[in-house]
N, CA, C and O atoms as a GROMACS GRO file, in nm:
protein
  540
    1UNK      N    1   0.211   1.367   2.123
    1UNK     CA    2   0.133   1.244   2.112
    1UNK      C    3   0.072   1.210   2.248
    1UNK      O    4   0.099   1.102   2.302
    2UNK      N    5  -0.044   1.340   2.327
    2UNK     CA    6   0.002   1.291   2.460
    2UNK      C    7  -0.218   1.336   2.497
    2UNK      O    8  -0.269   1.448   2.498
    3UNK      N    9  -0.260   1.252   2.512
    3UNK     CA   10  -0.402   1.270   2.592
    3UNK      C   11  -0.383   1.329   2.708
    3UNK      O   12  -0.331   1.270   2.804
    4UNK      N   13  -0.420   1.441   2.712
    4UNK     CA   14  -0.400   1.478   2.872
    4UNK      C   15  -0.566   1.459   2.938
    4UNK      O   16  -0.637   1.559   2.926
    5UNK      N   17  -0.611   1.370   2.987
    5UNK     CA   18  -0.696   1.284   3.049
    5UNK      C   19  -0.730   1.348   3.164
    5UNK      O   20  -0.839   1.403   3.149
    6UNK      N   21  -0.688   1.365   3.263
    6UNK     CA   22  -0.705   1.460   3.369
    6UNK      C   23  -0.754   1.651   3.371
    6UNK      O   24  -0.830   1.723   3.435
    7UNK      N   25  -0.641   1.666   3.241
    7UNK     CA   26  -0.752   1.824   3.220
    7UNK      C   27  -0.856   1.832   3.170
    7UNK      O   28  -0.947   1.911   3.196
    8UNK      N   29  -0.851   1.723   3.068
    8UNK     CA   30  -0.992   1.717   2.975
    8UNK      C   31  -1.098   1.682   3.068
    8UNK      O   32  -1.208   1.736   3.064
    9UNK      N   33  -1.061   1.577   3.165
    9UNK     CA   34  -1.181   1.555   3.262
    9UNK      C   35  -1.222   1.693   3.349
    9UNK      O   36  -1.340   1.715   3.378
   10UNK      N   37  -1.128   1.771   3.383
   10UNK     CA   38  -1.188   1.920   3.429
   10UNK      C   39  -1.180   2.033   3.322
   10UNK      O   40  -1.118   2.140   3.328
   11UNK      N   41  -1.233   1.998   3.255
   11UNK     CA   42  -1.281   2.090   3.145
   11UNK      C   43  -1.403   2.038   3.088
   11UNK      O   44  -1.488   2.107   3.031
   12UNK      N   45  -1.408   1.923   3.105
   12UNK     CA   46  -1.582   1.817   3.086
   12UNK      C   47  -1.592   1.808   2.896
   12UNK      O   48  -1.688   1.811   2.819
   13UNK      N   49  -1.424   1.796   2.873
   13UNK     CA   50  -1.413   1.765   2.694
   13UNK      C   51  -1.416   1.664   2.710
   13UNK      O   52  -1.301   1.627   2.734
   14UNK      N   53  -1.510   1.554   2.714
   14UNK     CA   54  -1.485   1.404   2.726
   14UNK      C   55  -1.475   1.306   2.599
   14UNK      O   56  -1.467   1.184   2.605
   15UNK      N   57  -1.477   1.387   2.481
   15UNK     CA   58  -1.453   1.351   2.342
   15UNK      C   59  -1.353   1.452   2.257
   15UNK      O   60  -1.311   1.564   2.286
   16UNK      N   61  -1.336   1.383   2.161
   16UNK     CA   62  -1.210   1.506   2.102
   16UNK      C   63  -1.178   1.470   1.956
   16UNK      O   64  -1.249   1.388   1.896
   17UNK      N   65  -1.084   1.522   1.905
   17UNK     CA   66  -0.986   1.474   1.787
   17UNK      C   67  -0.849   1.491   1.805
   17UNK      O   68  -0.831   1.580   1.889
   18UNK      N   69  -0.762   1.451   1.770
   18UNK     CA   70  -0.653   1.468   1.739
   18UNK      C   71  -0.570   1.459   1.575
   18UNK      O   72  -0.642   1.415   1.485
   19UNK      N   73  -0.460   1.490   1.545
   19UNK     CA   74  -0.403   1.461   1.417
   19UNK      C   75  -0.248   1.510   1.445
   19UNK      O   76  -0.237   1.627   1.482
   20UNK      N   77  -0.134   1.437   1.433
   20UNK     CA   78  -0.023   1.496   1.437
   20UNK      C   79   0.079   1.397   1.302
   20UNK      O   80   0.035   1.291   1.256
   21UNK      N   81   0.166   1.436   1.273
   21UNK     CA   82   0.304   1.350   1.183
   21UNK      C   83   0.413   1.294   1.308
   21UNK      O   84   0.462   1.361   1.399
   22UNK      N   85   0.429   1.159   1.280
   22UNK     CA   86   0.489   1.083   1.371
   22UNK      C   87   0.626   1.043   1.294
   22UNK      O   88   0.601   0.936   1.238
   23UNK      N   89   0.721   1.070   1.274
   23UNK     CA   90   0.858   0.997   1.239
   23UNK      C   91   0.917   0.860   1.362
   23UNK      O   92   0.962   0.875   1.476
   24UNK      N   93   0.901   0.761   1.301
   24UNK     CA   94   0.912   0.662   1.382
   24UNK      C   95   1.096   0.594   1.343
   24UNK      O   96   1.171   0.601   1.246
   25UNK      N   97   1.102   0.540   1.469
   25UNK     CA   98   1.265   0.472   1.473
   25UNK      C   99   1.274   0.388   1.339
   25UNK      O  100   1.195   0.302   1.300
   26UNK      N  101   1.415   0.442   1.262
   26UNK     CA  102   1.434   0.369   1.175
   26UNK      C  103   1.415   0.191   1.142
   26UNK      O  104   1.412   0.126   1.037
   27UNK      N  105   1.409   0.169   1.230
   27UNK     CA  106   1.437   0.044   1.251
   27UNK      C  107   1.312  -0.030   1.250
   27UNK      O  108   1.293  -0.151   1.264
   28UNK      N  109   1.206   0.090   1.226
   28UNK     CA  110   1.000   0.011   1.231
   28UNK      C  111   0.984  -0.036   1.190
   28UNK      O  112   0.900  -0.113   1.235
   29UNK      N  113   1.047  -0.073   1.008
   29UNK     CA  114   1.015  -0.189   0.872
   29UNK      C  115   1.039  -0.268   0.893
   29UNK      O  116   1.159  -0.293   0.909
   30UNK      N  117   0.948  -0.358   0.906
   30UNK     CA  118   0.972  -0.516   0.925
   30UNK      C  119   0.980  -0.580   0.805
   30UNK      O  120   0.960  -0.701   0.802
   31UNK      N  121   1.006  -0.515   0.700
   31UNK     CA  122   0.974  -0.603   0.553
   31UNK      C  123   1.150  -0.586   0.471
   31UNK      O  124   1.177  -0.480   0.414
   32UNK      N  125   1.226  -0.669   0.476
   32UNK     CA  126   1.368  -0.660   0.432
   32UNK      C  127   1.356  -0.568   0.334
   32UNK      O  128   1.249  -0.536   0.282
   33UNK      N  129   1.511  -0.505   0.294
   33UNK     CA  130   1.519  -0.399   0.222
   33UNK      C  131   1.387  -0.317   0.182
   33UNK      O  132   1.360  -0.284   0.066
   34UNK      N  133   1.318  -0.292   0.282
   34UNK     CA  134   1.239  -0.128   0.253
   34UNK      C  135   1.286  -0.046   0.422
   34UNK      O  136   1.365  -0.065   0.514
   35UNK      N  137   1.190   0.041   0.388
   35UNK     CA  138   1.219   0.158   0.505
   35UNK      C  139   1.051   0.237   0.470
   35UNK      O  140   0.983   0.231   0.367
   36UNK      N  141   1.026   0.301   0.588
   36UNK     CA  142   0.906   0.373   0.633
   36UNK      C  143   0.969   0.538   0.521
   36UNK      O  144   1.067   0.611   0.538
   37UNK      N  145   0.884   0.540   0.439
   37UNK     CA  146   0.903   0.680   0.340
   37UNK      C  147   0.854   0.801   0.449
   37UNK      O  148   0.741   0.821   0.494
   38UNK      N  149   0.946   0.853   0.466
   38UNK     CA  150   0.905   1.010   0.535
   38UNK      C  151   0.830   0.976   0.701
   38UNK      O  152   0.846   0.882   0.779
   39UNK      N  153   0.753   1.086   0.706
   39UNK     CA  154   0.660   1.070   0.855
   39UNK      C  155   0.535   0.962   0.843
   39UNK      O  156   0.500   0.910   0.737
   40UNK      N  157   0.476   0.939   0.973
   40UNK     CA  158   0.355   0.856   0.966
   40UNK      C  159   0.213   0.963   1.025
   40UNK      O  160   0.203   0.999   1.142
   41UNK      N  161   0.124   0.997   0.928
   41UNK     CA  162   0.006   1.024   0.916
   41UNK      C  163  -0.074   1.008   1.047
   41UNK      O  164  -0.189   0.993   1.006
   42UNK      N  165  -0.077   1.003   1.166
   42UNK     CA  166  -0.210   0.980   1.252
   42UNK      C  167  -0.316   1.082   1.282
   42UNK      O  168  -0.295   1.202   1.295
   43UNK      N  169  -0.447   1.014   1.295
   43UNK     CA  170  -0.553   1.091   1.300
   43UNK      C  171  -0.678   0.989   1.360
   43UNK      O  172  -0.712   0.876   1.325
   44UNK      N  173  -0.732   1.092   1.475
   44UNK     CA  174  -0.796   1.007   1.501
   44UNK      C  175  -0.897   1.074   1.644
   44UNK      O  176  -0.896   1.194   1.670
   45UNK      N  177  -0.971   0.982   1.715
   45UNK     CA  178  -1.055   1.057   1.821
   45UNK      C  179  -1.078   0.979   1.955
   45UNK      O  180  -1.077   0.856   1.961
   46UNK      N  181  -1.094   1.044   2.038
   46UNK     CA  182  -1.087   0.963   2.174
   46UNK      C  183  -1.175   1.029   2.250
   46UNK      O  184  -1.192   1.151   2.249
   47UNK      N  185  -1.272   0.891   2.363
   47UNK     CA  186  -1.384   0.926   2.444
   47UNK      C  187  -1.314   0.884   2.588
   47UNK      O  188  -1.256   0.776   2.581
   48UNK      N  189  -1.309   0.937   2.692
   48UNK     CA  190  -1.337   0.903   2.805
   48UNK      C  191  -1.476   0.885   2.889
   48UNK      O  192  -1.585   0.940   2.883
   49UNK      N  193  -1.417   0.774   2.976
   49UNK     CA  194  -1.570   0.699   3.007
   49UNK      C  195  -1.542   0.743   3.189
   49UNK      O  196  -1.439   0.780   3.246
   50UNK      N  197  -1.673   0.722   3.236
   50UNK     CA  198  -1.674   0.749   3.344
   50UNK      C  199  -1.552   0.704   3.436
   50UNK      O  200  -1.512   0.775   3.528
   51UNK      N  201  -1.481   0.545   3.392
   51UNK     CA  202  -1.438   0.481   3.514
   51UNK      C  203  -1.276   0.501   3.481
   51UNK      O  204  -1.181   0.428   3.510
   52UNK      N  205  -1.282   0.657   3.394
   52UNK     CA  206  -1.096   0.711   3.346
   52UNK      C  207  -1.068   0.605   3.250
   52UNK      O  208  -0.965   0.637   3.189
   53UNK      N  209  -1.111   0.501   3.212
   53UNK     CA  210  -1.062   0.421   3.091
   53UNK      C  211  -1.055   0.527   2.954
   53UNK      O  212  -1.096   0.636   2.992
   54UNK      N  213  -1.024   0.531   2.828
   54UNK     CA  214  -1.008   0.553   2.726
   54UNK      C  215  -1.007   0.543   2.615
   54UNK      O  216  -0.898   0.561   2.560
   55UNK      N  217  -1.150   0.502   2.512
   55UNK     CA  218  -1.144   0.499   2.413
   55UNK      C  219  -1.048   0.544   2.263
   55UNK      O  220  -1.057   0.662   2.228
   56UNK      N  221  -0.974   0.464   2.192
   56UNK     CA  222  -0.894   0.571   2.113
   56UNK      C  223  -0.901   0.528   1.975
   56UNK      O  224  -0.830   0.431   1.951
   57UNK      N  225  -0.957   0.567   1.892
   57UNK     CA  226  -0.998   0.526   1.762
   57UNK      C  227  -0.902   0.626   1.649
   57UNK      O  228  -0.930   0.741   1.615
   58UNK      N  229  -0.787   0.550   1.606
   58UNK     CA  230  -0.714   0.626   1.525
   58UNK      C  231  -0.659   0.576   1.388
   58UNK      O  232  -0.678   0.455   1.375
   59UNK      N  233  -0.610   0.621   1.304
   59UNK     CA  234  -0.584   0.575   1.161
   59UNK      C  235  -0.436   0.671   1.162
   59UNK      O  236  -0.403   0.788   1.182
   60UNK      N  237  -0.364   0.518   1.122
   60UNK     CA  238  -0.215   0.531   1.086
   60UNK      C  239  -0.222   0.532   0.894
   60UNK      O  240  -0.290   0.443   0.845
   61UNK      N  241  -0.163   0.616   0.813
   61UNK     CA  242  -0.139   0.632   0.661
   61UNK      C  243   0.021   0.715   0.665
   61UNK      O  244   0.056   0.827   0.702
   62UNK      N  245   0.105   0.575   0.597
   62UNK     CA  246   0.241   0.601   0.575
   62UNK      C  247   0.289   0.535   0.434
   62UNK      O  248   0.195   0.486   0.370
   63UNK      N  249   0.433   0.522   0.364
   63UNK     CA  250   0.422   0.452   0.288
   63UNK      C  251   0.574   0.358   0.288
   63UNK      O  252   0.664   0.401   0.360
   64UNK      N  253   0.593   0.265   0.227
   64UNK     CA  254   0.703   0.200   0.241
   64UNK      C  255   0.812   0.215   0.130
   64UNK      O  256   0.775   0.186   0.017
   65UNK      N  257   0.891   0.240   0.140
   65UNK     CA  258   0.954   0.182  -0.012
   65UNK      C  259   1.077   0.169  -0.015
   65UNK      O  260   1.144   0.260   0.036
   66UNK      N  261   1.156   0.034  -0.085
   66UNK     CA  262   1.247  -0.028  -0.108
   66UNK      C  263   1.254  -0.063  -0.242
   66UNK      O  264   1.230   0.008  -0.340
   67UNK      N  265   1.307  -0.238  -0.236
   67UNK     CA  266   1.344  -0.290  -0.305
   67UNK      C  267   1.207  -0.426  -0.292
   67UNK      O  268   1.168  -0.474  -0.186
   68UNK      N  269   1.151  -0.470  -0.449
   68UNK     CA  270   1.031  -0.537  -0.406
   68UNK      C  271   1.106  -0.658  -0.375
   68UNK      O  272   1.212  -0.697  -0.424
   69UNK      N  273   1.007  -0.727  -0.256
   69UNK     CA  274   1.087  -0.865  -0.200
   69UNK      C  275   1.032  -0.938  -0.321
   69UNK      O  276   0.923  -0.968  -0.272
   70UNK      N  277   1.028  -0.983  -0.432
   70UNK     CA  278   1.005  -1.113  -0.535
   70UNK      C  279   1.146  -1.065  -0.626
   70UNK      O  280   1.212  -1.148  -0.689
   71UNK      N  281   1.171  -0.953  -0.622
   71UNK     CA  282   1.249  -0.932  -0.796
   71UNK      C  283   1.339  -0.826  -0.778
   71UNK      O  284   1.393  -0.813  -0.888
   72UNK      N  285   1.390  -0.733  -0.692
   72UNK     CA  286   1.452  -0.609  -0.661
   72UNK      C  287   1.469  -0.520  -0.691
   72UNK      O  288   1.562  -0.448  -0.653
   73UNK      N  289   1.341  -0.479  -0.813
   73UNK     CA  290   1.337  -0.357  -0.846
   73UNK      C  291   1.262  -0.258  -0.749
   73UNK      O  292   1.194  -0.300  -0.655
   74UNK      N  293   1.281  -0.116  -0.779
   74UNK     CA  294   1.249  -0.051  -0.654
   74UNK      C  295   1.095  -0.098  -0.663
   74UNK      O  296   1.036  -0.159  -0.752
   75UNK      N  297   1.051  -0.046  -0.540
   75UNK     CA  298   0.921  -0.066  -0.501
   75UNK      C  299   0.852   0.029  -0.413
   75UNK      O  300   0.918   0.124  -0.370
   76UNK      N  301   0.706   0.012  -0.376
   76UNK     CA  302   0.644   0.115  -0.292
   76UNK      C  303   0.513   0.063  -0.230
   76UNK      O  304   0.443  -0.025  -0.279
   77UNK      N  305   0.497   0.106  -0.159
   77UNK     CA  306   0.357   0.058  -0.083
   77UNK      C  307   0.294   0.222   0.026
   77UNK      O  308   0.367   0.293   0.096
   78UNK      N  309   0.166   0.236   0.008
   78UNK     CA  310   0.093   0.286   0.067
   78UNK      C  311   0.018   0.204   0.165
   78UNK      O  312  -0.038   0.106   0.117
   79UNK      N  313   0.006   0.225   0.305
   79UNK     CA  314  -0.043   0.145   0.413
   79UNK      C  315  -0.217   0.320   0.454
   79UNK      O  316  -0.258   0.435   0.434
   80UNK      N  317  -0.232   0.210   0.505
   80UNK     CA  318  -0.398   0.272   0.565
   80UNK      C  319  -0.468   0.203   0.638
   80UNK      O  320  -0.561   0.131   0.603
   81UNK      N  321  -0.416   0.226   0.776
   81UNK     CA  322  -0.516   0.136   0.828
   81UNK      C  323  -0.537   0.164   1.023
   81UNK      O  324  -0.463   0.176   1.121
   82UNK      N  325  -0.698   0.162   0.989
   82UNK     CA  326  -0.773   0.217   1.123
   82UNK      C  327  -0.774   0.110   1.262
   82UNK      O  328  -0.820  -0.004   1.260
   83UNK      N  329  -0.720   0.168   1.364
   83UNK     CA  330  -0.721   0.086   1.517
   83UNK      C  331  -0.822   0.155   1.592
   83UNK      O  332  -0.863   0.271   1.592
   84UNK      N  333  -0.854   0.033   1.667
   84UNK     CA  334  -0.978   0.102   1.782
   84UNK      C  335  -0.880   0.022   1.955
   84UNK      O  336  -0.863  -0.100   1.961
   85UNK      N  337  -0.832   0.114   2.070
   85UNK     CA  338  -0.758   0.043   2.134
   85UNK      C  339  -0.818   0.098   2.272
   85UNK      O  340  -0.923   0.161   2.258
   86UNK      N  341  -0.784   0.089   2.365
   86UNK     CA  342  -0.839   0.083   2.493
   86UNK      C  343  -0.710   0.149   2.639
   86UNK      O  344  -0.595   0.106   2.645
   87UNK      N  345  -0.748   0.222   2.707
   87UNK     CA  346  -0.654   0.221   2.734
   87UNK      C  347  -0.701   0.271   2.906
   87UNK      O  348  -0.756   0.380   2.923
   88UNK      N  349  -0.677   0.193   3.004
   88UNK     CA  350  -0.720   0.152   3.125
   88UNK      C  351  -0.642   0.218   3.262
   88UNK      O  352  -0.549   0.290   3.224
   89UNK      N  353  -0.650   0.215   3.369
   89UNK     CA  354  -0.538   0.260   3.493
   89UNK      C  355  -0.515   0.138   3.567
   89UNK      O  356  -0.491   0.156   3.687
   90UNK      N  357  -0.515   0.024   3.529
   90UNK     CA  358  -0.528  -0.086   3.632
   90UNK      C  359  -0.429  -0.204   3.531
   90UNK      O  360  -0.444  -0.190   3.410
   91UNK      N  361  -0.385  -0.255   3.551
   91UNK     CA  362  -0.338  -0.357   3.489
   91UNK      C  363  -0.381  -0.486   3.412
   91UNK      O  364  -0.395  -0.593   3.471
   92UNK      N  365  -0.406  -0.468   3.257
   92UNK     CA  366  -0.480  -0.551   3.211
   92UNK      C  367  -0.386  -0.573   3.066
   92UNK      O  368  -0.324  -0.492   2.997
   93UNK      N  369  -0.406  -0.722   3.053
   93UNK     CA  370  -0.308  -0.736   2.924
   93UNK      C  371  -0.392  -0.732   2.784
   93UNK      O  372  -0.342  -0.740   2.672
   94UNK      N  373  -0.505  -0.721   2.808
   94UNK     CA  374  -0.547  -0.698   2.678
   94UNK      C  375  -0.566  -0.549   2.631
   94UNK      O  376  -0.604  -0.525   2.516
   95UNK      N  377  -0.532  -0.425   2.749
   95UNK     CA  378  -0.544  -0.314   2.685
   95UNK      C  379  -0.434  -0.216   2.745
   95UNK      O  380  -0.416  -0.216   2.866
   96UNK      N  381  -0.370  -0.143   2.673
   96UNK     CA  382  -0.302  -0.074   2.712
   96UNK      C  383  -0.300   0.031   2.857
   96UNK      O  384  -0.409   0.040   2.913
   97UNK      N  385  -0.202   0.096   2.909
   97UNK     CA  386  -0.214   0.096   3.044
   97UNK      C  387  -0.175   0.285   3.027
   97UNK      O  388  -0.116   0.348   2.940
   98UNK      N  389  -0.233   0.319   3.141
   98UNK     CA  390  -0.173   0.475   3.144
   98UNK      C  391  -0.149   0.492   3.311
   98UNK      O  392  -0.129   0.403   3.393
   99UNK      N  393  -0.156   0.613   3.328
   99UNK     CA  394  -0.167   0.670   3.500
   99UNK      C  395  -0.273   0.754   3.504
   99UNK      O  396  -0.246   0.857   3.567
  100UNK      N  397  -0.368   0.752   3.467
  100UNK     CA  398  -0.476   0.796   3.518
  100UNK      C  399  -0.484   0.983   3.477
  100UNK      O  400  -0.579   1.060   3.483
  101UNK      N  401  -0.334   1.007   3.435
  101UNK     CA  402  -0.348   1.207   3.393
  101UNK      C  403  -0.318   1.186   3.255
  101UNK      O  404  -0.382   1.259   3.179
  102UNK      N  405  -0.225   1.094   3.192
  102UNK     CA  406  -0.200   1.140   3.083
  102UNK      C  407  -0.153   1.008   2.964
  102UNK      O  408  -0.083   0.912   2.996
  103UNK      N  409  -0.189   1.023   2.876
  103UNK     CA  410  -0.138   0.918   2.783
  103UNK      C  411  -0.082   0.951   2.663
  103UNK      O  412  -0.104   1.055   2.602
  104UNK      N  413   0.007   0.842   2.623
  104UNK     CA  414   0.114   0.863   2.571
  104UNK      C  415   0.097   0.800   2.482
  104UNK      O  416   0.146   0.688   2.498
  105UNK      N  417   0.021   0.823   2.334
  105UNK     CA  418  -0.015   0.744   2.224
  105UNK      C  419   0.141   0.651   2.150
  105UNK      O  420   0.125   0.556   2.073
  106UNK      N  421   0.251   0.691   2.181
  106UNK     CA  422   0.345   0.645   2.109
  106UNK      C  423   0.383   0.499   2.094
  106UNK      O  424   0.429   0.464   1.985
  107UNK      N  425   0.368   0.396   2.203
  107UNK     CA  426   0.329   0.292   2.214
  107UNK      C  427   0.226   0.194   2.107
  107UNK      O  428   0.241   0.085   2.051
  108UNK      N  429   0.107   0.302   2.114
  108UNK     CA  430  -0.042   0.222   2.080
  108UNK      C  431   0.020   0.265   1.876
  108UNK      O  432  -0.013   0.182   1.791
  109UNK      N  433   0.081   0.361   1.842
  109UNK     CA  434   0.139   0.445   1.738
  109UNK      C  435   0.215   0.301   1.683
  109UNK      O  436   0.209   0.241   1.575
  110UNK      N  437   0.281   0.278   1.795
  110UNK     CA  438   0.440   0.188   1.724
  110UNK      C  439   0.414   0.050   1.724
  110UNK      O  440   0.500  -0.034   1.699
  111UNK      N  441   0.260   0.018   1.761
  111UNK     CA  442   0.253  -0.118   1.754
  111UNK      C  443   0.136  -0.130   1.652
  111UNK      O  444   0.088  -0.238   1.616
  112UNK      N  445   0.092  -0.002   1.607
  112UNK     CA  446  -0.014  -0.009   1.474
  112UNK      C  447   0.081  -0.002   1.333
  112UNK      O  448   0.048  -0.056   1.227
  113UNK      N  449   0.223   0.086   1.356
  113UNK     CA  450   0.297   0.052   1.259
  113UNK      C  451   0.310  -0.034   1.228
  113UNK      O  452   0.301  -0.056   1.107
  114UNK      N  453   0.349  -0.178   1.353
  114UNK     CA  454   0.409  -0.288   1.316
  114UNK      C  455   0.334  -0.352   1.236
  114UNK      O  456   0.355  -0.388   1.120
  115UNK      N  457   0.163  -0.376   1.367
  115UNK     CA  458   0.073  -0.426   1.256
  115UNK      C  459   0.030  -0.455   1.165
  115UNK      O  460   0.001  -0.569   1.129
  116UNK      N  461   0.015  -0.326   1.093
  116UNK     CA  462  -0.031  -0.263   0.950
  116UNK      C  463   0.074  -0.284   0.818
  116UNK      O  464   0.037  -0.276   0.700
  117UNK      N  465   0.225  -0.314   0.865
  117UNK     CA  466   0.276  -0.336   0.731
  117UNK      C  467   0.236  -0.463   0.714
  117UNK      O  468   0.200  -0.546   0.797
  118UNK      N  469   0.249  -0.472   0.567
  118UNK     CA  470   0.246  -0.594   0.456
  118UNK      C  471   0.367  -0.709   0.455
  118UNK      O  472   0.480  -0.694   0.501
  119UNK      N  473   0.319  -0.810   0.399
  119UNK     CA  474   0.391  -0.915   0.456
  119UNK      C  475   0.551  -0.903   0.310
  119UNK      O  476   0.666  -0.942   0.333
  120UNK      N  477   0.506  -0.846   0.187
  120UNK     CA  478   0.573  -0.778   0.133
  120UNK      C  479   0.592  -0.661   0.023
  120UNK      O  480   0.479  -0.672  -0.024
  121UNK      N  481   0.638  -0.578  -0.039
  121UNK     CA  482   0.649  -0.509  -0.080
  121UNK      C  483   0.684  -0.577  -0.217
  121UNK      O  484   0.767  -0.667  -0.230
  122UNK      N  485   0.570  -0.494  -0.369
  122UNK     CA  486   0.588  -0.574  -0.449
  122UNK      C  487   0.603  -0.454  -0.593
  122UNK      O  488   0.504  -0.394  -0.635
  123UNK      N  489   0.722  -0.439  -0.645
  123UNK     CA  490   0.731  -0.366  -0.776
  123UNK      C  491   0.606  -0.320  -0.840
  123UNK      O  492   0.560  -0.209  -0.867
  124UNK      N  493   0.580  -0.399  -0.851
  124UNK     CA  494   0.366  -0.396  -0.927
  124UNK      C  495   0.292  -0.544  -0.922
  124UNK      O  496   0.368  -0.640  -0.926
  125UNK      N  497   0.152  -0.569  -0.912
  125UNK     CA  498   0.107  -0.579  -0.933
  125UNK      C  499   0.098  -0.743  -0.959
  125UNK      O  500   0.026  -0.760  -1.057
  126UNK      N  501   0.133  -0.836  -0.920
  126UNK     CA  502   0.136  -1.009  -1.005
  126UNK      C  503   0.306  -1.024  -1.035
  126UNK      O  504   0.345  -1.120  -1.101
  127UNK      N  505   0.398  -0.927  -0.986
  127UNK     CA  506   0.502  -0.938  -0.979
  127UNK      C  507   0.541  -1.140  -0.993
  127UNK      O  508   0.450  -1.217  -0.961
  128UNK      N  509   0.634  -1.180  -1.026
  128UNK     CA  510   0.680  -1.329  -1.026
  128UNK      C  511   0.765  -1.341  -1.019
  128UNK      O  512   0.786  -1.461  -1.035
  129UNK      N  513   0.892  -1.269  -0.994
  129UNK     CA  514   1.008  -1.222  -0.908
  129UNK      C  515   1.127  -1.237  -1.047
  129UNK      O  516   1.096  -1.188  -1.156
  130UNK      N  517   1.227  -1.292  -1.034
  130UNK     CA  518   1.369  -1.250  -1.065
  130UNK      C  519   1.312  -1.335  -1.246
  130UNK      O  520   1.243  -1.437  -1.247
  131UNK      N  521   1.350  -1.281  -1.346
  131UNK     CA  522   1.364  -1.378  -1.471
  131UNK      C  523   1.452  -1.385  -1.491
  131UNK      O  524   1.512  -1.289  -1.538
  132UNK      N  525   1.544  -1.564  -1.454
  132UNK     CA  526   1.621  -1.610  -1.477
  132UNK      C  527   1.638  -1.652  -1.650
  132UNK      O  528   1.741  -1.698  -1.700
  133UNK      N  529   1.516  -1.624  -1.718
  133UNK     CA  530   1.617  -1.620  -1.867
  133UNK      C  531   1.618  -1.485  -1.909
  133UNK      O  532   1.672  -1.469  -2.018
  134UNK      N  533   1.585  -1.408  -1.869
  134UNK     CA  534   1.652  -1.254  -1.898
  134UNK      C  535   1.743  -1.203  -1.858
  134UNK      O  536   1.752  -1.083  -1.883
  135UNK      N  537   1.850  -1.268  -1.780
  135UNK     CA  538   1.926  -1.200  -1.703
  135UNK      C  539   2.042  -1.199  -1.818
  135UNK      O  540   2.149  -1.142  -1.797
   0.00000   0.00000   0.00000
């Protein structure tokens, strides 16, 4: 998961692609009783600009699945969703930071996971959670 920024600049590849499978720390689901299904999907492309900054335009596709938060039958969710992030040698809080040779997408990776999940995970569709006269 690693821009090497410095060779690409002496090799004059100043654009690119990438694509790798990311298995992220159990612990990435922020949505009670689910979990991240299998690896996470990234793909994506990056420009360097004259002043070593770093364009990085990538798309995270993973899926979730538990228990749906309304009703507790199992559940599932497919996530998809594209970041455009920045990534600088100088210290700036609105964009991520590197050293000037190499970057380390895992960061910009683990905070598009967080992002991108859903606020919850739902059996199907208009779900209305537990039926207390069916039980």
């Amino acid at each position: 998961m690693k821009i090497e920024v410095k060779k690409l600049n002496a090799l004059k590849k100043y654009t690119g692609v990438f694509e790798y499978d990311y298995n992220p720390p159990e612990k990435m689901c922020l949505v009670p009783l689910c979990k991240v299904d299998g690896s996470v999907k990234v793909k994506g492309s990056y420009e360097i600009y004259e002043d070593d900054s770093v364009s990085v335009n990538f798309t995270v596709k993973y899926g979730l699945v538990g228990q749906c938060s309304y009703c507790l039958k199992d559940a599932c969710a497919r996530v998809d969703e594209t970041f455009d992030v920045l990534f600088v040698t100088e210290d700036d809080p609105d964009n991520y930071r590197y050293d000037g040779i190499n970057i380390d997408l895992k960061t910009a990776v683990d905070d598009a996971i967080l992002f991108s999940q859903p606020n919850v995970v739902l059996c199907k569709d208009g779900c209305t959670g537990i039926d207390i006269n069916n039980t």
